[in-house]
N, C-alpha and C positions, 0 to 999 in steps of 0.2 A: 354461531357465525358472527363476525365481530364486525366493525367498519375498516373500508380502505382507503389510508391518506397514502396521497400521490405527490410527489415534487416533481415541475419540470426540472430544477438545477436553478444555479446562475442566477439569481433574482438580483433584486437591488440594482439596477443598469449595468452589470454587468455581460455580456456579450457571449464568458466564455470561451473567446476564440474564435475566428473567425477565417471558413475557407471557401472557395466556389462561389465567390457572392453572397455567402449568407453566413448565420452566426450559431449557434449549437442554441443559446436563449432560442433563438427565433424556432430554431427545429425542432425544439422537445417541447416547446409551449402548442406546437400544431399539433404535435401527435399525443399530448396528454388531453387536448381538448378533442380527441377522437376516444381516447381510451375509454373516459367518464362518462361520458355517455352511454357505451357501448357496457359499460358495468351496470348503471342503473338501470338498462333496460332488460338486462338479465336478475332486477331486483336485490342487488349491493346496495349498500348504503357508502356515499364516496365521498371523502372529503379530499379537494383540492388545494393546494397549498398556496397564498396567493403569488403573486410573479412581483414583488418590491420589497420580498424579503429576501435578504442577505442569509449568507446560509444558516450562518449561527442562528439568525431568529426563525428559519424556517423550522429548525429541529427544535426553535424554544414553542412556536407555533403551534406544533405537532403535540410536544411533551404536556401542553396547557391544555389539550383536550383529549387524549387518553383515558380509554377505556380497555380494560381486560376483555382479551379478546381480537384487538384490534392488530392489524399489521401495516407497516408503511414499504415505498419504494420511489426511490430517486431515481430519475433519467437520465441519462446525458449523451453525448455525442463527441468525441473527443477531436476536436480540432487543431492538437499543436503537433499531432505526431508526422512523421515522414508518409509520404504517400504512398509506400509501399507495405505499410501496415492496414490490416483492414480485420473486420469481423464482430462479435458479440463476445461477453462475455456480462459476467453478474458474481458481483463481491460480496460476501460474507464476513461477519465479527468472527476472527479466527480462535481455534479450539471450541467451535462450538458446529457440533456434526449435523445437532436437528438443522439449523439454519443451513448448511450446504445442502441437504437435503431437499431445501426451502428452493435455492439459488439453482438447483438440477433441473426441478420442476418448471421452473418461471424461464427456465431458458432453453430448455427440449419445446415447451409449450410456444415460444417464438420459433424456431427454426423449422417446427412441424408447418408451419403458416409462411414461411420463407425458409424454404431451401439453399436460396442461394445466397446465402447472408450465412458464410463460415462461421464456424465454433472457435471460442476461443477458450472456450472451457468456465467453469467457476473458479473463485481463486479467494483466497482469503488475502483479509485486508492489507496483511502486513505485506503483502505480496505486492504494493502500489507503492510508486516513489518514495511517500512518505512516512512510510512501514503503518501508518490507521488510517481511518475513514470517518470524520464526525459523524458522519448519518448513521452508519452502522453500529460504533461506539455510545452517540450521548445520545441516539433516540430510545427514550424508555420501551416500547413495545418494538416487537421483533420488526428489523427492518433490513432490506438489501442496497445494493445499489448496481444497475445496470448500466451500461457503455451498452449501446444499441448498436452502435458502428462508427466508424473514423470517419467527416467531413472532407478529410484531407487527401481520402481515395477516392477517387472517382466512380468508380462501380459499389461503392457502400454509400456515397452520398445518391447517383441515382434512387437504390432501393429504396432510403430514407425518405426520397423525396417523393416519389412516382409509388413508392408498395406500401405508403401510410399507412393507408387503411387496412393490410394483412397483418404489416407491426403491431400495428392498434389492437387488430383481433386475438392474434398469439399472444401480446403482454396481460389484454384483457383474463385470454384462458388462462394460462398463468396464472394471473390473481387470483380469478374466480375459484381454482384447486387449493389455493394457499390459505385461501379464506376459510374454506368450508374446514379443511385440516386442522385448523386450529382451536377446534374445540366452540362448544354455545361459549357465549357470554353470562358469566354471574348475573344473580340478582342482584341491583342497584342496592346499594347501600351493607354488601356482605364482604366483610371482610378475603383477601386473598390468602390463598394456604400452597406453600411453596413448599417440594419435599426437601428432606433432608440429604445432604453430600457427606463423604468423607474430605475430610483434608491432610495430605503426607507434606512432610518441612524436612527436606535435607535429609531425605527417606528414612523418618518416623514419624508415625502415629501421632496427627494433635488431636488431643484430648476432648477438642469440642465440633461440633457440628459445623458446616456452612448449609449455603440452600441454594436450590437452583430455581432462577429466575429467569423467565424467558427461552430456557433453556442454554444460561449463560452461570455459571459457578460465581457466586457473594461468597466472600468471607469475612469473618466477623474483624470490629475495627480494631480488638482487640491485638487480632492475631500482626495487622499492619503496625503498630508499637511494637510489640515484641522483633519487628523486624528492622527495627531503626528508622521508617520511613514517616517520618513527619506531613500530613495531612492536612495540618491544620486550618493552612491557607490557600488551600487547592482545591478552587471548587469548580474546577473539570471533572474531578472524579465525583462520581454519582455515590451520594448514600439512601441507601435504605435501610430505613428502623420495621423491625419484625420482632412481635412476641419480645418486646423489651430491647434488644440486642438490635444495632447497627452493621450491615454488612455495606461492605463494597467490592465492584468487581473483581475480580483476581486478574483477568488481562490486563486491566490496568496498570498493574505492578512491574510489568516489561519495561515501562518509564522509566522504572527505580534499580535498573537492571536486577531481578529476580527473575528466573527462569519460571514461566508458564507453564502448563500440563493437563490434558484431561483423558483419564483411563474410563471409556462407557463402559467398560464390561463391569468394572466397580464401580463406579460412581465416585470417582478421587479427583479433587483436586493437587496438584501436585505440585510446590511449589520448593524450588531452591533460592539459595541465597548465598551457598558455598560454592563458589564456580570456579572451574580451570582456569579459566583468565583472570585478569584483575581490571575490574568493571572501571575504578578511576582512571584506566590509562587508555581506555576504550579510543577514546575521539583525538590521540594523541601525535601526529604523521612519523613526529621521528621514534623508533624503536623498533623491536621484533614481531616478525608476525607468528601468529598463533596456529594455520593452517599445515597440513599436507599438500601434496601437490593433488595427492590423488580426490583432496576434500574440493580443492580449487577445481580439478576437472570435474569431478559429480555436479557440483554447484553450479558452473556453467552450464553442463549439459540439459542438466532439468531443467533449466529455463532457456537454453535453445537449443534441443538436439543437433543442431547442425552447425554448431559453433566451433568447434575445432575442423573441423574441414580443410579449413585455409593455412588456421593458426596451430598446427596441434602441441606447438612446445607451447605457445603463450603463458601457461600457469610456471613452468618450469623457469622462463627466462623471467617472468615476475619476480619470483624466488631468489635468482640468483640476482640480479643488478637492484635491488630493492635493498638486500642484505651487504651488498656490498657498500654502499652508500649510508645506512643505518636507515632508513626508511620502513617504516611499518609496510610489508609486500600484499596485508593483506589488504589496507587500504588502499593503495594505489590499484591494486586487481579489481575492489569493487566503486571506483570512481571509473575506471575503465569499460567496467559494466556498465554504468549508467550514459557514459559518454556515448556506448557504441552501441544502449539495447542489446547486449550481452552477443556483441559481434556481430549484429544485423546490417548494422549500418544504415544506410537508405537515405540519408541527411550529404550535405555537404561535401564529405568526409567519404573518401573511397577506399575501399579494403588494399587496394592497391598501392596509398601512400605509408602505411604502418604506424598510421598517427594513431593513437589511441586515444588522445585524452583532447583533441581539439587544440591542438598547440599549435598557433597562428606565426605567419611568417615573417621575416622584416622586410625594409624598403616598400613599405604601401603594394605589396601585392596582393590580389582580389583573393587569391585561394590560400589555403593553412596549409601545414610546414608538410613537406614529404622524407621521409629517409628511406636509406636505401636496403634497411630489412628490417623483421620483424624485431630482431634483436638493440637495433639501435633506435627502433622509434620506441622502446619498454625504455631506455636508455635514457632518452630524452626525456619523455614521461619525469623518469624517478626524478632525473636534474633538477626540474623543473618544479618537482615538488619542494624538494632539499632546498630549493632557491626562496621559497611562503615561510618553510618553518623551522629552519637552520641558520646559523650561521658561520657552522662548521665548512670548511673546504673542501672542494669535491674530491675524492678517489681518483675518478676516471675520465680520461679526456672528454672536454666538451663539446657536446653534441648539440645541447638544447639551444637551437635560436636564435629565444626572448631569455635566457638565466639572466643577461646583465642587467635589465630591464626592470627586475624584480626588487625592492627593497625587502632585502635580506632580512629572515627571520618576522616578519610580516602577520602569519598566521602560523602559527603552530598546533593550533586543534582544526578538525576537519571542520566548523561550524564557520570559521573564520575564511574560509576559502568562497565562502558566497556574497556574489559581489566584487569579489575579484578575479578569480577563475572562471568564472560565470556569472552576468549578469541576475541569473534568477536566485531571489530571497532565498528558497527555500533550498537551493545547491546542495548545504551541505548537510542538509535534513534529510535528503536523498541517499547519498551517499551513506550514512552512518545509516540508514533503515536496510539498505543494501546487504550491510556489514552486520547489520545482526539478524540478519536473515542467514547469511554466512554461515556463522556462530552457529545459529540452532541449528542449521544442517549439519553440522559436522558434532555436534552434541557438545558445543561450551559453552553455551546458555541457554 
């Protein structure tokens, strides 16, 4: 049984966000100085992560004192979303099963101690805005990260606040299973022994071993040269030297577009490099999309059954006024996703105007644009893309707005649209994590 390091989140004066009068810092600093206590008197051994590190140094904090054996988990409380999102959930390093296995436990063991604090399920990383998760990713020993509940709901922030001490107890139980699971702790000073994986490249057979770590697939750095991917100056990616040979993660390589995989019943890592798309043109707005309609509806549906409801051409008129325009359909479909929480809505923005993408009105008026169907606010949408990363003339009579507003040709890759489509940094980090989430659903990467 190993030690359990704990982060509230948010360190460094950061805030996190802030709803109800209070700030997501402030709420998971209360409820992790319920949890630690309530661990060491079930006789854990708990390290606290302090509250003035920044997050990077929090996961460097963590990595500095690692021990085999040990397990971490991050808190937080998510304060920017709409107020009609609510519930729990617990994120996982994707392709890796033992860990959801991990993320199952630690959040039945909370809902068992609140009930009325909805599931939102476990979801792997890539599954979050920004398709990873450092916690999850750069902390060396196996780690999660929980979303306890949304500030920004009303009845998740009561429970937060008023049912601490049952959160406390459930995340506590949680731990206390995940720890004991994980196996005694080596003797101090013994080397670690990691088993042996297969590796498949572009389905065949390489030749040499990886290992699994943490129950996360290394592959040798070997194999990452042979794959064109230059490493040299990247030290985000984690190496491990074993028995002579340097491995590094294989999800890591999603970065470098190489298609990820992992087969338990063998033991394979599976990695491509030969993909249906063409990886360089990935981030690019003007051009073709790569999808079916029927991929576009699956895609949606999984992440909100009840998303076509209202809209049910939506993938179909993507398609059609995206191509007519030369607009890559698939990107404009998953920028729309991100605008609308995959048709939720519940922000500003009412299902009722057909704005998809947040396209604001002229003459200083307080609310964003309305049209007057589903067909011409996709319409507008594309315009309005074509207007960032063209300079070509439009097809189809003008719908959009703000199109003249735009200096033409502007951004042309999706990365360029943050900051100007939307004030936040990370906009179009969003969107493109979206978009290969996309992909792998529909099996192009």
């Amino acid at each position: 049984m190993g030690r359990i390091f704990i982060s509230a989140g948010h360190g460094a004066g950061d805030p996190g966000g802030k709803a109800g009068g209070t700030t997501e810092a402030q709420e998971m600093i209360l409820l992790r100085d319920q949890i630690v206590p309530e661990l060491r008197s079930r006789g854990f051994e708990v390290l606290s992560v302090p509250d003035d590190q920044t997050s990077a140094q929090s996961i460097s904090w963590i990595n500095a004192r690692t021990r085999s054996g040990d397990v971490a988990l991050e808190i937080h409380a998510d304060a920017y979303s709409n107020p009609a999102t609510r519930g729990a959930t617990v994120f996982y390093i994707a392709n890796n099963e033992e860990r959801k296995q991990n993320a199952e436990l630690l959040l039945l063991a909370l809902l068992r101690r609140v009930p009325q604090l909805p599931s939102r399920g476990v979801k792997p990383d890539t599954a979050t805005g920004v398709g990873r998760l450092s916690f999850c990713r750069d902390t060396f020993i196996p780690s999660l990260l929980m979303e306890v509940g949304y500030l920004t709901n009303p009845d998740d922030r009561f429970l937060i606040q008023n049912r601490r001490r049952d959160i406390a107890l459930g995340i506590a139980d949680g731990l206390a299973s995940w720890s004991r699971g994980g196996g005694p702790s080596p003797d101090p000073g013994t080397s670690p022994t990691y088993p042996p994986i297969n590796i498949n490249i572009n389905n065949q057979v390489y030749g040499e071993k990886g290992v699994l770590i943490n129950s996360n697939a290394y592959i040798p750095i070997d194999l990452v040269d042979r794959l064109s991917i230059d490493l040299t100056n990247n030290t985000s990616v984690r190496r491990v030297p074993y028995q002579g040979v340097v491995y590094v993660k294989a999800i890591e390589l999603r970065s470098f577009n190489i298609s990820v995989a992992w087969d338990n019943a063998t033991r394979t890592v599976s990695l491509r490099s030969i993909l249906p798309i063409c990886p360089g043109q990935l981030d690019r707005i003007m051009g073709y999309g790569n999808t079916s309609e029927v991929q576009l509806i699956m895609f949606l549906k999984a992440n909100n059954e009840n998303a076509l409801a209202q809209f049910p051409d939506l993938p179909k008129l993507y398609r059609e006024e995206a191509t007519i325009e030369g607009v890559n359909y698939d990107i404009a479909f998953c920028q729309m996703c991100v605008e609308t929480g995959f048709l939720r809505f519940g922000g500003d923005i009412k299902p009722s105007q057909n704005n998809f993408a947040a396209l604001g009105s002229i003459g200083g008026a307080s609310e964003s644009a309305t049209f007057p169907s589903a067909r011409i606010g996709v319409r507008a949408h594309i315009q309005h893309l074509k207007a960032y990363a063209s300079l070509e003339p439009l097809v189809q009579e003008l719908v959009d707005p703000r199109f003249r507003f735009v200096t033409r040709g502007v951004a042309p890759l999706i990365s360029q649209l943050s900051g100007r489509w939307a004030a936040d940094p990370q906009y179009g980090t969003k969107i493109e994590a979206t978009l290969r989430r996309l992909y792998e659903s529909a099996g192009l990467l």
